[in-house]
C-alpha positions in Angstrom: 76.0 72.5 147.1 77.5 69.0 148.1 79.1 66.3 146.2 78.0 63.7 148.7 73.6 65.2 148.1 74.6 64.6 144.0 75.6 61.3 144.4 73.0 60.3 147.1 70.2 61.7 144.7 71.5 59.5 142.3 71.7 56.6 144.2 68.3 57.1 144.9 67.1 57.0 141.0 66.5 61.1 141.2 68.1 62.9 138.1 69.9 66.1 140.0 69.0 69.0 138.1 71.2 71.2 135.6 72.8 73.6 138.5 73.8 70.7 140.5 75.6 68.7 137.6 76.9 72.8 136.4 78.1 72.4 140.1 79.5 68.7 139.9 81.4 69.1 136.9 83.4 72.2 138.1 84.5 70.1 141.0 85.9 67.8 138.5 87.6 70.8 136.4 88.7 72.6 140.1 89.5 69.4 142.5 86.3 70.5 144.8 85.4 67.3 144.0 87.6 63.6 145.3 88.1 61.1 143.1 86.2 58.8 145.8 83.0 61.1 144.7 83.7 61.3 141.5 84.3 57.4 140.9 80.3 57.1 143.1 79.2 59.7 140.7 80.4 57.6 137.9 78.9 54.4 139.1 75.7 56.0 140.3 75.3 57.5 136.3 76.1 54.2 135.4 73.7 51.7 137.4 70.8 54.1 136.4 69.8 56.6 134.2 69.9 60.1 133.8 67.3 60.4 130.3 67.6 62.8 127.5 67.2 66.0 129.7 69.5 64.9 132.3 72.0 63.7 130.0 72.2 66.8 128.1 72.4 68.4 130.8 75.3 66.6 132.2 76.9 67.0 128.3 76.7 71.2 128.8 78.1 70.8 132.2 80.8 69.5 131.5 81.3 71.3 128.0 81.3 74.8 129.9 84.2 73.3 132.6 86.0 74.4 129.8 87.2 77.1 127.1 84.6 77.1 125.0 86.0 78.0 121.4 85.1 81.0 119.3 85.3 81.5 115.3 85.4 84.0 112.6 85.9 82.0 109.7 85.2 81.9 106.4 82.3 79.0 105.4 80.3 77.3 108.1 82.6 75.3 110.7 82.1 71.5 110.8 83.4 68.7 112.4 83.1 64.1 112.6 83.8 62.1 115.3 83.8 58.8 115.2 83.2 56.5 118.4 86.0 54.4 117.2 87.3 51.4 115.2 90.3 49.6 113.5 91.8 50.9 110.2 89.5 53.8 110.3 91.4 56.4 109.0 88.9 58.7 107.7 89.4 61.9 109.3 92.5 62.6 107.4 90.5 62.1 104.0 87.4 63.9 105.2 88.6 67.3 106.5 90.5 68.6 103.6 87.7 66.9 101.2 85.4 69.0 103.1 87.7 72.2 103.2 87.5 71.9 98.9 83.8 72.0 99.8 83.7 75.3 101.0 83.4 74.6 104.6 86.1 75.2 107.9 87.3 72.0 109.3 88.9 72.9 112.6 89.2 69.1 113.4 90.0 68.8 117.2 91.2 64.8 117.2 92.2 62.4 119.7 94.8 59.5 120.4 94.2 56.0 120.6 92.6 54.5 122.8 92.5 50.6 123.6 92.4 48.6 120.3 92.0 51.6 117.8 94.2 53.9 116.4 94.0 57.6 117.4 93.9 60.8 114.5 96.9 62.2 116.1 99.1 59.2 116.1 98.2 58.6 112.8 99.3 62.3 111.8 102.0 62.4 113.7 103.7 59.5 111.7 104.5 62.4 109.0 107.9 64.1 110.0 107.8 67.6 111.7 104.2 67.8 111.6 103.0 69.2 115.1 99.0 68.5 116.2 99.6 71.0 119.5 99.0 74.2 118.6 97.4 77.3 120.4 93.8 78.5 119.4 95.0 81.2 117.4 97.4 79.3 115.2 94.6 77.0 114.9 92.4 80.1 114.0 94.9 81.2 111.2 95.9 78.0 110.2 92.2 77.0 109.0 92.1 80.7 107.7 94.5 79.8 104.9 93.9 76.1 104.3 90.8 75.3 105.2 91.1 72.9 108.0 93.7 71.6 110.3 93.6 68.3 112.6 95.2 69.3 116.1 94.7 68.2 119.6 92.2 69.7 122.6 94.2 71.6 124.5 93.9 70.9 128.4 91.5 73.6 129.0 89.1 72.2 126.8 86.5 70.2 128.9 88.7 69.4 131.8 85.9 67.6 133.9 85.7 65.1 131.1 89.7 64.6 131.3 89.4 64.2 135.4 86.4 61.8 134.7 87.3 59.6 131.6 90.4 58.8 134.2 88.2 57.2 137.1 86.1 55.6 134.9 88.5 54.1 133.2 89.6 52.6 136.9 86.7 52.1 137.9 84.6 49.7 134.9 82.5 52.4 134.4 83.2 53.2 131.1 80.4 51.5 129.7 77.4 54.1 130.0 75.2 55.6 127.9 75.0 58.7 129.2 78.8 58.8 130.2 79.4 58.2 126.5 77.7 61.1 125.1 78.5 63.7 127.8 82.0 62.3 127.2 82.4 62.4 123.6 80.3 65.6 123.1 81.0 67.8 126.1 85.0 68.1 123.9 82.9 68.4 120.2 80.7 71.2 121.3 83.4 72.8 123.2 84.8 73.7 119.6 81.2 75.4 118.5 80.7 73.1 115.1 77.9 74.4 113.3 77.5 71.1 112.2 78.9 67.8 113.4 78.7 64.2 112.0 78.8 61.5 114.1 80.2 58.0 112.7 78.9 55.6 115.4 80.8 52.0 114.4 79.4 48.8 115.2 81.0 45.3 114.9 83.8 42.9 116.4 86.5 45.7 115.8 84.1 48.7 117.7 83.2 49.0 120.9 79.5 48.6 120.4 79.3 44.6 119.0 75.4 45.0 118.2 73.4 47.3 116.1 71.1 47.7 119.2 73.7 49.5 121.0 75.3 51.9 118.2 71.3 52.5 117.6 70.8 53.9 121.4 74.7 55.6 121.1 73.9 57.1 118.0 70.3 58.4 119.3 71.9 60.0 122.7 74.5 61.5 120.8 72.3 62.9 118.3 69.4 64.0 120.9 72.1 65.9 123.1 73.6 67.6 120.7 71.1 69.1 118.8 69.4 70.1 121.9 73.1 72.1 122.5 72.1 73.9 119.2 74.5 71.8 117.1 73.1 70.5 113.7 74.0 66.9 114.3 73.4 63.8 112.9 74.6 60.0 113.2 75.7 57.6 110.6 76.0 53.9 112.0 78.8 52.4 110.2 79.9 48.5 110.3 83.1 47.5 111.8 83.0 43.5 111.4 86.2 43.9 109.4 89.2 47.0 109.6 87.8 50.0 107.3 91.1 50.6 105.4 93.2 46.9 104.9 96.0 48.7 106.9 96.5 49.1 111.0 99.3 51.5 111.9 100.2 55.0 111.9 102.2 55.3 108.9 100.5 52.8 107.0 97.4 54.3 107.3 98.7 57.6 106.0 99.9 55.6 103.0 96.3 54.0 102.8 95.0 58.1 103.0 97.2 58.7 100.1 96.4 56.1 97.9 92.9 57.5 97.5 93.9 61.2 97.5 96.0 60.4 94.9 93.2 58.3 93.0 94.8 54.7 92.8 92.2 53.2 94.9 88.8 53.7 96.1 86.9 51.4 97.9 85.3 51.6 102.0 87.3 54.5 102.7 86.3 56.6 99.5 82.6 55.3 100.7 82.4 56.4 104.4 84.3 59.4 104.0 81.7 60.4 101.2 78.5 59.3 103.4 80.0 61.6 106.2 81.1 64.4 104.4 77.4 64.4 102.3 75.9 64.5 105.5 77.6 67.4 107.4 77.5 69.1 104.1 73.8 69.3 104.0 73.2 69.6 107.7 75.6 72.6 107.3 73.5 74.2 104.9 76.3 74.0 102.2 74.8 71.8 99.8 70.8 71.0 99.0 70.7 67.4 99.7 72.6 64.7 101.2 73.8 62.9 97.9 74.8 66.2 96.7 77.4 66.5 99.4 78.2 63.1 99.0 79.0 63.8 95.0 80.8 67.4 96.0 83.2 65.2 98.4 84.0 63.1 95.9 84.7 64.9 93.0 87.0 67.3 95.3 88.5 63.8 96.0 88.7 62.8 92.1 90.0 66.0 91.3 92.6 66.8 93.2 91.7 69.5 95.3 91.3 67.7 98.4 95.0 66.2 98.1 95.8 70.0 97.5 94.3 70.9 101.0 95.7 67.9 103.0 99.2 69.0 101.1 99.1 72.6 102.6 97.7 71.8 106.2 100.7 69.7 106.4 103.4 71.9 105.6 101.4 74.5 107.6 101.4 72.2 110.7 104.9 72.0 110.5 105.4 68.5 108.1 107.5 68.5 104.5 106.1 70.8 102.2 105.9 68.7 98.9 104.4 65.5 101.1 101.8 65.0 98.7 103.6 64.9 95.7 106.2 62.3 97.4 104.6 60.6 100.5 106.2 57.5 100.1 109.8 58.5 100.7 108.5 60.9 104.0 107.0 58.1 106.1 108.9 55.7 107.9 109.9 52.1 107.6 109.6 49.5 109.9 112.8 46.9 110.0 111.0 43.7 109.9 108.3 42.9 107.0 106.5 39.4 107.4 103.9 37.9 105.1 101.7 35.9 106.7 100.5 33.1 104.1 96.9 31.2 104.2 97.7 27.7 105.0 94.6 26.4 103.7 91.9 27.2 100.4 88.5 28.6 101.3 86.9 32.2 102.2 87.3 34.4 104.5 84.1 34.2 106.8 85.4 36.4 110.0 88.1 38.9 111.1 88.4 39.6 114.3 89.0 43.5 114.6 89.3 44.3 118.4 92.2 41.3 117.9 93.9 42.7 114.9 93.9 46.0 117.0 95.4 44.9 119.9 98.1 43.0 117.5 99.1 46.5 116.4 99.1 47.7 119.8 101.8 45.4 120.8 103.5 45.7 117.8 104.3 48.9 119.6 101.6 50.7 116.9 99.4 52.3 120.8 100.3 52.8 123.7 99.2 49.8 126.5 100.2 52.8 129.2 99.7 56.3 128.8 103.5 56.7 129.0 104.3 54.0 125.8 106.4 55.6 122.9 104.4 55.0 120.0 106.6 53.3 116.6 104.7 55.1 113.8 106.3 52.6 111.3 104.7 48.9 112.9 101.3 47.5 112.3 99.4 45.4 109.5 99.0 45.7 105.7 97.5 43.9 103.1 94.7 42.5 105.2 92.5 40.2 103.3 88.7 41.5 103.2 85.4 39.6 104.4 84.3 37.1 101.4 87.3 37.4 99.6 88.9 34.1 98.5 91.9 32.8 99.0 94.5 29.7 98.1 97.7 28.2 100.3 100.6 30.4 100.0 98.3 34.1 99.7 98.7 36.4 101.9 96.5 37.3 104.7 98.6 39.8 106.0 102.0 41.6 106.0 103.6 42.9 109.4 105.6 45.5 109.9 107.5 45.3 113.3 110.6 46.3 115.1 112.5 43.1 115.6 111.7 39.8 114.4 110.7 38.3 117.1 107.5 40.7 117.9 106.9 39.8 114.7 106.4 36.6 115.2 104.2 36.8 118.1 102.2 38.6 115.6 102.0 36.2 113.5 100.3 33.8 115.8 97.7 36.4 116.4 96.7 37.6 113.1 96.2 33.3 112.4 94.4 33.6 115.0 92.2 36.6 114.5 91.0 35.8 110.6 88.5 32.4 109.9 89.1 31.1 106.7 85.5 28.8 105.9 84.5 26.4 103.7 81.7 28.8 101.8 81.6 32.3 101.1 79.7 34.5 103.8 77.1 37.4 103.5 79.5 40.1 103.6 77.4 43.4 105.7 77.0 46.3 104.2 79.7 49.1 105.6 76.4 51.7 105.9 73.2 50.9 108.3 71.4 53.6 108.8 71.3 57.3 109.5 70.1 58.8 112.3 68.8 62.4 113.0 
């Protein structure tokens, strides 16, 4: 085959057939393929189509550049991904909640990426804990525990890895099928029997309009199942940060609040919609609000605080984290409030904004080769319709020196609208799909 007949048949509006995107995507993993094709390939997907056969097509391809994982584990294997958003800390709540559920949750995360946080990042804020572990620590560690959160290692779907790269170069980024064959060619690498899917939507996602998560979340969904993966969507609003904390350490602290039971609220909600729904597509439960009550009593209870406790001192972190998080995770050396300067309601928060703020903050990397500061970022965020006097905060910010801190300041000001009237605030669930 030839790179050069791919991308010509794509030019030309022709969907090239499984064997030649099979053939394609080993380029990627092997180097057979340039970067020059690869970034025409890229394009070509992206100012056309490839449809539901092509793109799952495309999604195998590339899944099978790889390692493709193996199990022999106790309870059906699961797994969530979420397409991304600010304050969404979720995945550290949801796999041990799961684990009490009588499911294995051999979570392979990522970092962050643009303006939201990554799973790793956020672990990693916990000292000693290691996400980079071999397949068959990974193996035993779920053995014992129930789940573990860990990083892809490079020979899972390394045709993704060579071709998220030139996109990213390349403003191609933004495609449908790129998406999906992106996203699941790493999920289905790890064999899930079932997967969830939490597709955000809103000024902190990538997708700003329901329209858009709806067709993400339908590709996602369509490809996968067709993989043989039990998988199904759950569009999720993202007009305001999930958790009222940005920041690897602070959202660990946010994580603990609810394991511990002294607060509830959005993240206690998602984290139950998700888990009821993998729990029934896993075959686990009998319907979808009986997952979503199982999830939450293991919350409630204890026993998911209990798993997250053990996974990590397993993964290398203290071993009595749970019972005194507070004094594990680190500080940051500047703490401003950031006071409303006028009455009224907030009517909009700008979440891509706040993201970046905690990017710069030194809270993600704006290079691949940025040293992340797991104490910076944002607490105490004020929530949509929530009302407010002179003098209340909108915001705290933890930074490194005070003059970062200041520029953060500005920003945060900036990002939040205080109105006149209280707003409709949206619901944080839309709809499920599959």
């Amino acid at each position: 085959m030839d790179a050069r007949a791919i991308i010509a048949k794509l030019r030309r509006h022709e969907v090239p057939d499984a064997a030649e995107l099979c053939w394609f995507a080993q380029g990627l993993a092997d180097g057979t393929v340039s970067d020059a094709q690869a970034g025409a390939f890229a394009m070509a997907v992206c100012m056309g189509e490839l449809g539901e056969v092509g793109r799952g097509a495309l999604t195998l391809a590339m899944r099978d550049s790889g390692e493709v994982l193996t199990w022999d584990l106790d309870g059906p294997v699961v797994d969530k991904h979420s397409t991304g958003g600010v304050g969404d800390c979720v995945s550290l709540l949801l796999a041990p909640a799961l684990a009490a559920c009588g499911a294995s949750v051999p979570m392979l995360s990522g970092r962050g990426l643009g303006h939201t946080g990554g799973t790793l990042d956020k672990l990693e804020a916990i000292p000693g804990l290691t996400t980079d572990v071999s397949q068959e620590q990974l193996t035993e560690i779920v053995s014992k525990v129930g789940c573990a959160i860990v990083g892809a290692t490079a020979q899972i779907a390394p045709a993704d890895k060579r071709l998220y790269a030139i996109r990213d170069v390349t403003a191609t980024v933004e495609s449908v099928d790129l998406i999906t064959a992106s996203i699941l060619s790493k999920k289905l690498a790890a064999s899930p029997d079932a997967l969830v899917l939490d597709v955000k939507v809103g000024s902190g996602a990538f997708m700003k309009t329901q329209d858009e998560a709806r067709a993400l979340a339908k590709a996602l969904v369509g490809a996968a199942n067709a993989a043989g993966c039990r998988t199904s969507a759950v569009i999720s609003d993202m007009n305001q940060p999930l958790a009222p904390a940005l920041g690897n350490a602070l959202e660990v602290a946010e994580i603990m609040l609810v394991l511990t039971g002294q607060t509830k609220g959005p993240l206690m909600q998602l984290t139950a919609a998700l888990g009821g729904v993998v729990l029934a597509d896993a075959g686990l439960v009998d319907d979808v609000q009986d997952g979503a009550d199982r999830v939450v009593a293991a919350i409630r209870d204890g026993r998911a605080a209990e798993r997250f406790g053990k996974m990590i001192a397993t993964q290398g972190g203290p071993l009595f984290f749970v019972e005194d998080w507070a004094r594990f995770l680190p500080e940051a050396d500047v703490i401003l409030e950031v006071a409303a300067r006028d009455a009224g309601y907030v009517s909009s928060i700008d979440g891509e904004a706040l993201g970046l703020t905690a990017v710069a903050l030194g809270g993600g990397r704006q290079v691949e080769s940025d040293v992340i500061d797991p104490a910076v970022g944002l607490s105490g965020l004020v929530r949509l319709g929530e009302q407010v006097n002179p003098g209340q905060p909108l915001a705290v910010i933890h930074a490194g020196r005070e003059d970062a801190a200041r520029r953060a300041e500005a920003a945060v000001r900036s990002a939040i609208t205080i109105g006149d009237t209280p707003e409709p605030v949206p619901d944080l669930i839309y709809e499920r799909v599959g």
